[in-house]
N, C-alpha and C positions, 0 to 999 in steps of 0.2 A: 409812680411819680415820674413826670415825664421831667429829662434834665435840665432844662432851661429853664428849670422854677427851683432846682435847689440851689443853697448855699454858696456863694464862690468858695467856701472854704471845703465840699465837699466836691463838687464839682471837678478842683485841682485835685484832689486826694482821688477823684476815679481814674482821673487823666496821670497821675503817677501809678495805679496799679494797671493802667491797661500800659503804661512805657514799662513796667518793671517785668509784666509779663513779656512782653514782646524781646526786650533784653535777654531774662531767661531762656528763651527760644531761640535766641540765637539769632533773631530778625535784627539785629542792631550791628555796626559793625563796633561799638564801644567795647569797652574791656572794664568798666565802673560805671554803675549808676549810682547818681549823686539826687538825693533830696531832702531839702530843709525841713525841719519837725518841731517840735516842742521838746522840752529836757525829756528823756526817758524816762523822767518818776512819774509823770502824766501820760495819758494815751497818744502813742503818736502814729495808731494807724497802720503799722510793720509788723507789730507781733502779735504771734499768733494767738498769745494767751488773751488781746483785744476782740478776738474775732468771734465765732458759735462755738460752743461747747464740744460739736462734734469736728469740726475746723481745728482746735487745740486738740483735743484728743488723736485723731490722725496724726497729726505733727510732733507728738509725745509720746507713739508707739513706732512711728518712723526711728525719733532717735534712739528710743531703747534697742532696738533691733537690730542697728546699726551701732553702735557701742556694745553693745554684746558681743555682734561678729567680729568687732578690732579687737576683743579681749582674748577670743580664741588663740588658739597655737596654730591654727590651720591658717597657711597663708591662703592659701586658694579659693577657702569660704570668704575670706575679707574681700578679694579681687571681685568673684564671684556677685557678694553683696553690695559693693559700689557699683559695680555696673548695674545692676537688677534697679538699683537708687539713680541709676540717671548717668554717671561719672565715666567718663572717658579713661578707661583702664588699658595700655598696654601689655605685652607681653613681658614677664620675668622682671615683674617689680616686686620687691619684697618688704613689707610693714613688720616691722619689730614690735616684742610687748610693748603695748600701752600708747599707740600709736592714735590719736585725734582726729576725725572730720566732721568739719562745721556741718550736721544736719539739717540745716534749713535751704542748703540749694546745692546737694551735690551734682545738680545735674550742669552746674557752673566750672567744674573739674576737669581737666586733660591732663593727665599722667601719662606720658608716652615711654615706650619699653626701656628696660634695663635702669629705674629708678629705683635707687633704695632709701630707706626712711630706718633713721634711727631710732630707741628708746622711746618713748612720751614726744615726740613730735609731732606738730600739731598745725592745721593745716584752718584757716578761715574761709567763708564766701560770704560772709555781712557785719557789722559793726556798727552800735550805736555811738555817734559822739554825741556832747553835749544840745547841739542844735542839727544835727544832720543824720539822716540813712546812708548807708553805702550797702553796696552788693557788687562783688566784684567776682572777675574769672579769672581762677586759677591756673596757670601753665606749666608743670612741670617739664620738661625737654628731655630729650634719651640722655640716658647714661648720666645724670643729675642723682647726689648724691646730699641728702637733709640728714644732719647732726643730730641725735639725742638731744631731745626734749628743744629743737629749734621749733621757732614761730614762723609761718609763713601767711602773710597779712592777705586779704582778700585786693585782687587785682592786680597782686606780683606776678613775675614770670620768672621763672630759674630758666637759664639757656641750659645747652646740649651740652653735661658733664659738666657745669654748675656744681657749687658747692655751697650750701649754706652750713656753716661750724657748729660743732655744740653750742647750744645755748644762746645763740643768735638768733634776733628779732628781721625777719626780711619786710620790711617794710614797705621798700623797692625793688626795683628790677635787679636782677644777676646774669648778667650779661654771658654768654658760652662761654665757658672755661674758667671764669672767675673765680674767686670763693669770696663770700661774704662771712667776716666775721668779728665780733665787738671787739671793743677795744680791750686789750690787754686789762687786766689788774694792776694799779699802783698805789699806791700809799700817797694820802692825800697831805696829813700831816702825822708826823715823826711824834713819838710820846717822848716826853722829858728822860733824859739820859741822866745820870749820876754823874 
């Protein structure tokens, strides 16, 4: 079917997967791609489970495999594994149990040396919101330093010796040397006293 006879609405939809591919490649100088979709509970064209059989299948044995290696104790198989998957792995980074990466675009990751990752810390490269796609890359920086069970949003960068805290969502940037981390605990209202 030659393209100047289908759909505008499919027509757009190739012309975001040949930008989305070119992005993944690294042909883009952006750090987020952004496009508009229908709600997630309808098809919106992004996931894999929308695609061929064998299309989900590949991408369903990618993440087991990949979730297996972060469960290991062997740090070296995880490093090993993420690079094998695409990811930009420095030297003398070390992933604690039960450590997270987004399976759908490791090859969107740059972890550069002497980064450690706490506990269930958990790293994104795409995200559905209600009306949009995103796919963003990753930058960890040397010597950066992620909390126990912290989130690290797709298209943040933690600068060089960065800090994001337990349990903190990095949503944004972390500028070198900073620490990102939520706000304290307080007590919103006081229970009735005697």
């Amino acid at each position: 079917m030659a393209t100047s006879t289908l759909p505008e609405s499919t027509t757009e939809l190739r012309d975001a997967y040949r930008r989305l591919r070119e992005f993944r490649q690294g042909r883009t100088g952006d750090r987020l791609f952004v496009h508009p979709t229908c709600h997630p509970a309808e098809p919106t064209g992004f996931c894999y489970c929308e695609g061929s059989a064998w299309q989900a299948l590949r991408f369903y044995v990618k993440a087991l495999l990949l979730g297996f290696a972060l469960r290991l104790p062997i740090n070296s198989f995880k490093v090993w594994m993420l690079r094998r998957m695409g990811a930009r792995v420095g030297r003398r980074v070390h992933f604690s149990p039960g450590v997270w990466v987004d399976p759908t675009f490791p090859e969107l990751i740059t972890i550069e040396d002497g980064v450690f990752f706490g506990m269930g810390a958990k790293i994104f490269t795409h995200e559905f919101r209600i009306d949009e796609f995103r796919a963003g890359k990753v930058a960890i920086r040397r010597g950066a330093f992620i909390g126990g069970f912290a989130i690290i949003g797709c298209g943040v960068e933690v600068g060089q010796r960065g800090v994001v805290a337990a349990c903190s969502v990095a949503d944004r940037d972390v500028p070198a040397g900073a620490t990102l981390i939520q706000s304290p605990a307080r007590i919103l209202r006081r229970p009735d006293t005697p």
